[in-house]
Steps between C-alpha positions, in 0.01 A plus 500: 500500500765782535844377391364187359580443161374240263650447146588194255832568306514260308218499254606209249431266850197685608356416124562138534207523773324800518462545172368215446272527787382839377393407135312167692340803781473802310316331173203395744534833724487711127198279356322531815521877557400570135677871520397725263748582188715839452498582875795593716642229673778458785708169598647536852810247532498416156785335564643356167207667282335145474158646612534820302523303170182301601332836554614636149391149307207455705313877585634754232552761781623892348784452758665283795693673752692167630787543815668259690788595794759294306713691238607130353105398482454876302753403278387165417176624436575750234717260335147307436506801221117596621293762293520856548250531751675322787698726696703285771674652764622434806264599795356374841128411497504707849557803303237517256319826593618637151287206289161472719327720275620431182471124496146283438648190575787400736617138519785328734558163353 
């Protein structure tokens, strides 16, 4: 997919629906894959952050490493005001080589 690139800018819209859509999703995904607490955790195309708050409510992980492509989604997602152990960024899940070893779960809502 060279060249291609994929991002949602506006991240109030992209709530209305996927954020919805991910608390519906991502309750049921959490509950069923019964992660383990205070483990490293990464959320490719976090987008808005929705997921990564589900992750901190739901699995007490030591840390999230969340990215998304879109600067605008970034932003929106730290203004959620999220603990100290998310560390957004902005990042392409085809460039992860960095996080393979670190991370015991990684999730792409």
């Amino acid at each position: 997919m060279t060249g291609v690139s994929i991002k949602f800018d506006n991240p109030e819209a992209y709530d209305q629906w996927m954020g919805v859509l991910t608390k519906i999703v991502g309750d049921r995904f959490l509950t069923w894959l019964q992660p383990n607490t205070s483990k490293h955790w990464i959320d490719i195309g976090c987008g808005n952050g929705a997921s990564t708050e589900q992750i901190l409510e739901k699995c007490s992980p030591s840390v999230i490493d969340a990215l998304d492509p879109s600067e605008d989604q970034i932003k929106f997602a730290k203004s959620r005001k999220l603990t100290k152990l998310t560390n957004f960024s902005i990042g392409d899940a085809e460039a992860l080589a960095a996080l393979d070893e670190k991370c015991d779960y990684a999730v792409m809502v």
